[in-house]
C-alpha positions in Angstrom: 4.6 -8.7 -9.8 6.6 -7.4 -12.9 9.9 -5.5 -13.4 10.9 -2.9 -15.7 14.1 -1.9 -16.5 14.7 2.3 -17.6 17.5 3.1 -19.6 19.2 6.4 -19.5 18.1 8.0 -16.9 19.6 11.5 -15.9 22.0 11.4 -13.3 20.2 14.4 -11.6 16.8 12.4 -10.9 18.5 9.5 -9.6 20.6 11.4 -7.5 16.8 13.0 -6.2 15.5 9.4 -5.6 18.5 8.7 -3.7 18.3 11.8 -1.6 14.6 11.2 -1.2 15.1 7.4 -0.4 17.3 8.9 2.5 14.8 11.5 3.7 12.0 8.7 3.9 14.4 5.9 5.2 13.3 3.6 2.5 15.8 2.1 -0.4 15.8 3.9 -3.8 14.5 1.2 -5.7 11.2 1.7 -3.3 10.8 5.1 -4.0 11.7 4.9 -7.8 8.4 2.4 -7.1 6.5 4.7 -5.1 7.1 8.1 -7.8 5.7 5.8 -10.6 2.4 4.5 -9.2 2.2 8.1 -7.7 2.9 9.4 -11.4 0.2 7.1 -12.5 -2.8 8.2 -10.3 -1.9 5.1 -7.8 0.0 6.7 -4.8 -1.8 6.4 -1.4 -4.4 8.6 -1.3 -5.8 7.6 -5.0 -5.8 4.1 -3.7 -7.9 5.4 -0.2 -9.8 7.0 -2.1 -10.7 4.1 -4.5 -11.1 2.1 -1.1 -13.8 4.3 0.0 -15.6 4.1 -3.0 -15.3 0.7 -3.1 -17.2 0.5 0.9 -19.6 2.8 -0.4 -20.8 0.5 -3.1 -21.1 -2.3 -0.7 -22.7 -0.8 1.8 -22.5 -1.7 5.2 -21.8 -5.6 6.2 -23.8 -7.3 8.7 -22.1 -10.3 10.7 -19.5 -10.3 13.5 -16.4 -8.6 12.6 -13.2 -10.3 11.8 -12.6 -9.1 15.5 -15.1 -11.5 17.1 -14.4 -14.4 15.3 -11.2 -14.3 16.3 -12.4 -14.1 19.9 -15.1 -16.5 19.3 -12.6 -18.9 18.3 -9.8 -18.2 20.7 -12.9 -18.6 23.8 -13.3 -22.0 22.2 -9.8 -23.0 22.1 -9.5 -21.5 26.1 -12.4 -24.2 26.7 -10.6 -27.4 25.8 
């Protein structure tokens, strides 16, 4: 993952993150992180909806679910 570092930034919107940090209980830096990919068409609900898309295109899988492998494989580690 990369960094950036922002120069001269008004006191005022660092002040907001902080107060917004404190609000959502997460550390400053996190929502400084969570504005820019926001700011950028990347926040939560961009990325849902790119997710959706994404299941749409493939379709629907056939197969067991990660689900029953993983009970498929604990049954056979019960049996030895």
């Amino acid at each position: 993952m990369g960094q950036i570092l922002i120069r001269n930034l008004d006191d005022s919107v660092i002040d907001a993150l902080k107060r917004r940090a404190a609000d959502h209980a997460t550390s400053t830096e996190e929502e400084a992180r969570r504005a820019l990919a926001a700011s950028v068409g990347l926040g939560r609900e961009a990325f849902l909806e790119r997710i959706d898309a994404m299941r749409r295109m493939i379709g629907p899988l056939s197969g067991p679910t990660s689900l029953e492998d993983l009970r498929a494989d604990r049954a056979r580690d019960d049996e030895t």
